[in-house]
C-alpha positions, 0 to 999 in steps of 0.5 A, a space after each residue: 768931320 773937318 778937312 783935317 782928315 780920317 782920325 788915324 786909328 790903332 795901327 794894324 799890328 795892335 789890331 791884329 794883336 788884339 784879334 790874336 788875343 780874342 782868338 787865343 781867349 775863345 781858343 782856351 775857353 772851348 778847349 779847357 771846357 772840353 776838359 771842364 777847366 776854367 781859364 783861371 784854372 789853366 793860368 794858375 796852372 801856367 803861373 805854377 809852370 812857369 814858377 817851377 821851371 825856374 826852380 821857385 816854390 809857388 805858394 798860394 801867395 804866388 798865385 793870388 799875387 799873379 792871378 790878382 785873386 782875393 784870398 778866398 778865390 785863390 783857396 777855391 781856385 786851389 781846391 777847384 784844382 786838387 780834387 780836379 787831380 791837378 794839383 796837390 798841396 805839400 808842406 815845405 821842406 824848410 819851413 813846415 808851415 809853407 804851402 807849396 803848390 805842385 803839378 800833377 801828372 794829370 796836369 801836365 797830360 791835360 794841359 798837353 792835350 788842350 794845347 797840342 792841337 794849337 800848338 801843331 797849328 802855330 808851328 805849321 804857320 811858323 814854318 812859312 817865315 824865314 828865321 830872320 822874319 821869326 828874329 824881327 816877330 819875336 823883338 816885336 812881341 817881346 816890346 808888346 809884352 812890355 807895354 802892355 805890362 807898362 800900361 798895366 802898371 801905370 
């Protein structure tokens, strides 16, 4: 090493995101397991939520697109996910040839289940910030989102 110095590396925050998302992956990996989900199977699951909740129609098309799955690894993902009782296939109602992907009952108890545990302990490590700390947190995670999206498109 020179006399310039330490090389400066990431700044805490980006290794601490990085940590939070090494925990957040093994957190999903043991909790889907203990349901015999796999991870994709929970983020197909998310991406049909997110997509519902906006009043969309989630196609296996969607699927493939948002996972970035192959068309035979998105048509096992779908099957994997319809005899687990997760989802069920519907034709559309205007264009009959369409596949529309729905959440089951199933999916949403399961997926409350697996998640409630990590969403008491979020909330409880929540509740030591002042709403104007959470205000500065949530600008901060929204302009992480989007780098990382940036990055990933570049």
């Amino acid at each position: 090493m020179s006399g310039t110095g330490p090389t400066e590396g990431p700044h805490p925050l980006v290794l601490l995101l990085q940590e939070f998302t090494l925990e957040a992956n093994r957190y999903v990996d043991a909790a889907g397991g203990r349901k015999d989900m796999h991870r994709t199977d929970l983020n197909a699951l998310a991406v049909i939520m997110r997509h519902t909740d906006r009043g969309a129609v989630v196609t296996p098309g969607v699927l493939r697109k948002e996972l970035d799955l192959s068309s035979p690894a998105t048509t096992a993902l779908i099957d994997r996910l319809d005899q687990s009782g997760h989802v069920v296939r519907e034709r559309g109602s205007t264009d009959r040839r369409q596949v529309e992907l729905k959440m089951t009952p199933k999916a949403y108890q399961d997926g409350s289940a697996i998640f409630a545990p990590l969403s008491r302990h979020m909330g409880e490590a929540l509740a030591a910030f002042t709403p104007e700390e959470l205000e500065v947190a949530a600008r901060f995670m929204a302009a992480m989102v989007e780098a990382t999206v940036a990055a990933r498109e570049e």
